[in-house]
Each structure stands twice: as structure tokens, then as C-alpha cells.
N, C-alpha and C positions, 0 to 999 in steps of 0.2 A: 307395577308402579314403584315406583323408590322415591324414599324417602331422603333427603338429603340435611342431616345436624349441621344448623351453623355453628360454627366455633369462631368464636372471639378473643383476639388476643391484644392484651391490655399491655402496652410497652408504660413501664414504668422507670420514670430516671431517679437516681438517691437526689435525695434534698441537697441543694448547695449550701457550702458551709459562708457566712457574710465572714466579711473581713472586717475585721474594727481595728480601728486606728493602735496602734498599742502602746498602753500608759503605763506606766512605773505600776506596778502592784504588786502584794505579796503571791508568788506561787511557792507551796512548800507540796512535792509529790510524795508521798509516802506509800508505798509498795511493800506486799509480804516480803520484797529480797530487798528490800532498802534498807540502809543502817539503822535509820532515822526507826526503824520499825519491830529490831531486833532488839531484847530486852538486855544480851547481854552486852551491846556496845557503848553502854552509858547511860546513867538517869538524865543527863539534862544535854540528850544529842540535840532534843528538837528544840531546847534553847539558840543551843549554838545555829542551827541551820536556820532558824528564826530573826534571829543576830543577822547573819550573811544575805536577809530576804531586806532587811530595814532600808540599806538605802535606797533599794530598787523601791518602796513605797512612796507616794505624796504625803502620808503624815509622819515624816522623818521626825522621829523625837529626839533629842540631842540626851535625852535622862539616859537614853541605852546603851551611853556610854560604860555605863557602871559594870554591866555584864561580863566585859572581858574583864575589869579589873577587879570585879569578886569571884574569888575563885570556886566558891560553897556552891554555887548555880543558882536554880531559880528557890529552893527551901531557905536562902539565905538572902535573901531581896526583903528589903521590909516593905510593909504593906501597901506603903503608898509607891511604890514601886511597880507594885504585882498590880495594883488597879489601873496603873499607867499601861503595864502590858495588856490589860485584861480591855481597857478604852481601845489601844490600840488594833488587837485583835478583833473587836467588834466593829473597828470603824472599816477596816478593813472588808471585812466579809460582807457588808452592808453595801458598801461600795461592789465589790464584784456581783452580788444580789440584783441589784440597781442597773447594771451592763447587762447582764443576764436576760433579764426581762424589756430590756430596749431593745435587743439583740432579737428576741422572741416578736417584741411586736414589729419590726422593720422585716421580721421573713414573714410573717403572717400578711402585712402590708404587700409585700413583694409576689406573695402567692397570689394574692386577690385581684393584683394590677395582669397576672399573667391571665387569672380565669377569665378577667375582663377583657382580656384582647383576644383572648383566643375567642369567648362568646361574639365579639366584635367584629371578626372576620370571620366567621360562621354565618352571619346575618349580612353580609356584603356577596355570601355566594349564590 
């Protein structure tokens, strides 16, 4: 008599990535080979590549004009300056946090619409 193992093979597909409309927002990548990351190319690179991300932002703030015209970088900003940037950069990441997790729940919604069809026409055979 023989015995015969089922084997079961489980086709799995990678998750699809959703596409969201794209809105001005800060990206700044910073990588172990980036300049932005290397200590010797400047104390205030990631001012500067900060600067060059502002317009691409919705809370343009016209104060950041100042950056190019002081030459000291960011240790030479006075304070209500730096809390301008410091608003800025929070408003910023709150915002991509916020994408993030609608992003999250529109494929969690998207997975569930498929288990449902699939259970859906499972029950129709």
C-alpha cells in the first residue's frame, strides 16, 4: 500500500505598491554615500538641501529667504528663525505621517475587497 503526501503550493504575489496622487512635499534622501551625510562636506549641507526641498513644499515660507543671504548657516539664524524651521519641519513630517497611514488603510481596504470576492466566488461554485 502506498502512501501518497499531499503537497500544497501556496502562489503568493508581492503586495502592490497604491499610487497616490503626488503633492509637493519635502523629500530629503540621505544615504551612507550621500554628501548630505558625509561629515566632511560641510556643517550646514543639510541646510542647504533643505533650502532646494522648500519650494517643492505646501507650507512655502517666504522667512527662508534669509538662508541664502546669511552666510553663517543654521548656528547663525536667531531663534525665531530656527523655530520657524523647526514649525516647518514638523509640519512637514506630520503631513507625510498622515499619507502614510491613508496609504496603509486604502491597501488594507483593498485587501479585504479582494478576500471578499474571492470568498464571493467560491460560494457561487
Amino acid at each position: 500500500m502506498l502512501k501518497l503526501k499531499k503537497k500544497t503550493i501556496e502562489i503568493v504575489q508581492p503586495p502592490r505598491k497604491l499610487r497616490m496622487p503626488m503633492k509637493p512635499s519635502l523629500s530629503l534622501s540621505i544615504t551612507p554615500r550621500s554628501p548630505l551625510f558625509d561629515p566632511t562636506h560641510g556643517n550646514d549641507t543639510w541646510l542647504k538641501a533643505l533650502k532646494s526641498c522648500i519650494p517643492k513644499s505646501k507650507y512655502l515660507l517666504q522667512a527662508f529667504d534669509c538662508i541664502d543671504k546669511e552666510g553663517g548657516g543654521y548656528d547663525h539664524l536667531d531663534s525665531s528663525m530656527k523655530l520657524k524651521l523647526l514649525n516647518f519641519l514638523c509640519d512637514e513630517i506630520k503631513e507625510a505621517k498622515e499619507r502614510l497611514v491613508a496609504a496603509k488603510d486604502k491597501e488594507k481596504c483593498l485587501k479585504q475587497k479582494k478576500v471578499d470576492a474571492i470568498a464571493e466566488a467560491r460560494r457561487k461554485i
